[in-house]
TORFIDREN-290470 format. One line per 8 residues: number of its first residue (from 0); their letters; for each residue y negated, z negated, x of C-alpha. Coordinates in pm, whole numbers, plus 50000, padded with zeros to 5 digits. Example, Ala and Ser with C-alpha at 12.3 -4.5 7.8 and 13.67 -1.06 7.14 Angstrom:
<pts>
0> as> 50450 49220 51230; 50106 49286 51367
</pts>
This chain:
<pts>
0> xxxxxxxx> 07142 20775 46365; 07049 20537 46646; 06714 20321 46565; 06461 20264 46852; 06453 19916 46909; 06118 19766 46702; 06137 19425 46937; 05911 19360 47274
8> xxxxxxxx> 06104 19463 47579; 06313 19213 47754; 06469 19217 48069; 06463 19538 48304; 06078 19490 48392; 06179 19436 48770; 06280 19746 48973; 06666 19721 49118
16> xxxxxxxx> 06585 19568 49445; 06298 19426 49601; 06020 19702 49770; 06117 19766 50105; 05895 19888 50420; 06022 20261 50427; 06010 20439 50782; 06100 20769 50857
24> xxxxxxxx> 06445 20839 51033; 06547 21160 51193; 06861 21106 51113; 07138 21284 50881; 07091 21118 50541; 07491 21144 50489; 07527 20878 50781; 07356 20641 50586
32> xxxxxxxx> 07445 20775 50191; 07687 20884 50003; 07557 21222 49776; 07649 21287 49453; 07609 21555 49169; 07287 21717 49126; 07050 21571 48893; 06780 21846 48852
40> xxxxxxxx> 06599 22121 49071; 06260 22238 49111; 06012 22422 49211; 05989 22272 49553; 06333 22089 49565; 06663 21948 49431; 06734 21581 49289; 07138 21439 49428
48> xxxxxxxx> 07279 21128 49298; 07346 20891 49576; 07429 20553 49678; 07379 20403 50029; 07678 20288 50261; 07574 19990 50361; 07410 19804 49974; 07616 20031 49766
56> xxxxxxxx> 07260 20065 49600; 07220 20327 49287; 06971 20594 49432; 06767 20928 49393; 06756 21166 49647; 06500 21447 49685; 06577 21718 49887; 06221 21905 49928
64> xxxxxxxx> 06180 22254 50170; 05866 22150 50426; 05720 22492 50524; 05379 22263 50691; 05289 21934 50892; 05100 21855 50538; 05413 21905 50338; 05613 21681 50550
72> xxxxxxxx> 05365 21387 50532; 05334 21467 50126; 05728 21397 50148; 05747 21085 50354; 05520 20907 50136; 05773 20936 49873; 06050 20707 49728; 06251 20707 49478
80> xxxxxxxx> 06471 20491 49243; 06728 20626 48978; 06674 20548 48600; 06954 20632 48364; 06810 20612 48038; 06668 20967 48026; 06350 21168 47923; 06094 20999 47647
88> xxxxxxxx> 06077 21331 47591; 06458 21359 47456; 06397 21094 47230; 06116 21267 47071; 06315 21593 47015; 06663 21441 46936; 06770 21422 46541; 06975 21120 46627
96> xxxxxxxx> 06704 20877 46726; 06462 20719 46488; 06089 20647 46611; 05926 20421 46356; 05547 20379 46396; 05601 20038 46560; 05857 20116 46792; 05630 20415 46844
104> xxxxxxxx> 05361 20168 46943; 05564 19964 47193; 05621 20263 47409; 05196 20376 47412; 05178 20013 47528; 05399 20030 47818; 05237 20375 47921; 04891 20200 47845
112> xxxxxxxx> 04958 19893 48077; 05145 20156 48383; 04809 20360 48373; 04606 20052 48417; 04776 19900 48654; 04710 20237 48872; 04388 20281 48744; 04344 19923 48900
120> xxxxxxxx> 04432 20061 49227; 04198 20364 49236; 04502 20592 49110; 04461 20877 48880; 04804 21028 48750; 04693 21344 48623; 05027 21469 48510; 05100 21259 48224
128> xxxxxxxx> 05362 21399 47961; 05687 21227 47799; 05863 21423 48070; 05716 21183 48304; 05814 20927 48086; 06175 20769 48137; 06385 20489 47993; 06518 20261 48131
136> xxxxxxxx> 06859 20243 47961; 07003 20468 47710; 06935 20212 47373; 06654 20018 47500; 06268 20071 47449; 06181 19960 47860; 05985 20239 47994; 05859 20382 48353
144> xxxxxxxx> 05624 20610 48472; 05739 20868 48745; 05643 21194 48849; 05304 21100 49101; 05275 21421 49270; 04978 21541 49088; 04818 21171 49144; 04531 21157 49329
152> xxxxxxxx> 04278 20854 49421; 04001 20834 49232; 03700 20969 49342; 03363 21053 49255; 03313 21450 49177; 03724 21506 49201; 03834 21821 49026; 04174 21954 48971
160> xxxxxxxx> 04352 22246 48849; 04719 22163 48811; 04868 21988 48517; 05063 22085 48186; 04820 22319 47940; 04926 22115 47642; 04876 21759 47825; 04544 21840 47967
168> xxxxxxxx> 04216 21727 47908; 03947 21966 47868; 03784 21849 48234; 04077 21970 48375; 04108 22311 48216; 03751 22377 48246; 03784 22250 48637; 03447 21963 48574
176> xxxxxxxx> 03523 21612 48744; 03814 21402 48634; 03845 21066 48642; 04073 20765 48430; 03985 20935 48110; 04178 21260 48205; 04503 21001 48217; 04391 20892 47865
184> xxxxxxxx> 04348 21171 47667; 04687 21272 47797; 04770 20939 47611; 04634 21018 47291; 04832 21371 47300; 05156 21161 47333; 05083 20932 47109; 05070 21234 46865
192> xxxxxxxx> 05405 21352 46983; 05560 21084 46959; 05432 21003 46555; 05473 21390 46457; 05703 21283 46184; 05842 21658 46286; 05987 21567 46609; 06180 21819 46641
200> xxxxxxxx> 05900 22096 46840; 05781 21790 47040; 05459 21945 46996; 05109 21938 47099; 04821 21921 46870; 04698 22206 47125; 04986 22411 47130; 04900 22784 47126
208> xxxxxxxx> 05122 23066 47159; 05051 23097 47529; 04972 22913 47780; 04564 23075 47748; 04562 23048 47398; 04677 22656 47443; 04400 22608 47761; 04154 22746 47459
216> xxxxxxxx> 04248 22500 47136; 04261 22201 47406; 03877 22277 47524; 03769 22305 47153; 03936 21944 47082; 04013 22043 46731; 04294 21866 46554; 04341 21733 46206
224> xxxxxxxx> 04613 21481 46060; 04622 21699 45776; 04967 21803 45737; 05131 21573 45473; 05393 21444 45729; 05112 21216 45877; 05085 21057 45496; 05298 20750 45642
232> xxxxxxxx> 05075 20688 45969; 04874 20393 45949; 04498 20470 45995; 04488 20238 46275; 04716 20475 46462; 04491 20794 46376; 04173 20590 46468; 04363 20534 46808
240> xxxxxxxx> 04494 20895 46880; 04053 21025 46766; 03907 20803 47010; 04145 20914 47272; 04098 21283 47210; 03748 21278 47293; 03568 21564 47474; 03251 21434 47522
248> xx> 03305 21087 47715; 02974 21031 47759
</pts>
């Protein structure tokens, strides 16, 4: 069994290297990197290991189809870095990893402080899931937010309809204006995840059958602690999941 380290993050709160002014080059990328195996494919792309020539820097490379003038500037505005530590996600689900309630608590934080700092910016993620959440390394509790292709700045009246049925908030599935709460309730959903004591679904509160009958339980905003497996949750932790999963933000 491996234990989720309990202790505050240390270390690994800096990216790799410094941020760089990124311009566009019309060039092959192969001149300038080395590719490697494939790390994942999409809908719209592939992800290559890679490390360039000249720094011998650890990289990500996206490889995305442009079909329109709009596509290619939704591309060139983004950058990646690679992070080895894997999923939040794979934690939740995996039998050999322990999440106590406190260890638990030290990842909401990180995820807490990421969203503000965006929020601070006028950012709105709108895709947030422990899919989009990654480790760091493969033992430590250092987390980062990724995925910002749904993100959108903030703005008064913006509605959406994109986004994972059992993440959602009800705004979103009912298409009404979204704003920094949307982000949050998302938070509150992983914050049950990740306390489930049954970790091994990785489920929602919301989860239906389908994908309508999950859209349907998450614009109700019913859920319970009831099961028995929540007996060991602190009430602080429940109080901080129900004021998160709030339909009514008014």
């Amino acid at each position: 069994m491996i234990y989720v380290d309990e202790s505050e993050p240390e270390g690994e709160s800096e990216p790799p290297f410094q941020p760089r002014n990124v311009k566009v080059k019309r060039t092959n990328p192969t001149s300038e990197y080395v590719l490697g195996e494939e790390l994942g494919r999409g809908k719209f792309g592939i992800v290559r290991r890679c490390h360039e020539k000249s720094t011998n820097k650890k990289l990500a490379a996206k490889f995305i189809n442009t079909t329109c003038p709009q596509d290619r500037k939704d591309v060139e505005r983004e950058v990646d870095i690679i992070i080895e530590g894997g999923e939040l996600f794979e934690r939740v689900i995996d039998d050999d990893f322990v999440l106590t309630e406190k260890a638990c608590a030290i990842f909401v934080r990180q995820i807490c402080e990421g969203l503000d700092y965006i929020h601070s910016k006028s950012i709105i993620h709108l895709d947030m899931k422990p899919e989009n959440v990654l480790c760091v390394t493969r033992t430590g509790n250092r987390i980062k937010l990724i995925d910002f292709g749904f993100a959108r700045k903030y703005d008064k009246g913006l509605q959406v309809m994109f986004g994972t049925p059992e993440f959602a908030a009800p705004e979103v599935i009912n298409f009404e204006d979204v704003g920094y709460t949307t982000d949050m309730w998302a938070v509150g959903v992983i914050t049950y995840v990740l306390l489930f004591p049954i970790r091994l679904s990785g489920l929602s509160p919301f989860m239906g059958d389908s994908d309508l009958e999950t859209m349907a339980n998450v614009t109700r905003a019913e859920f319970d602690f009831n099961d028995e497996s929540f007996d060991p949750i602190s009430e602080q932790a429940k109080d901080f999941i129900s004021k998160l999963l709030v339909k009514d933000k008014k």
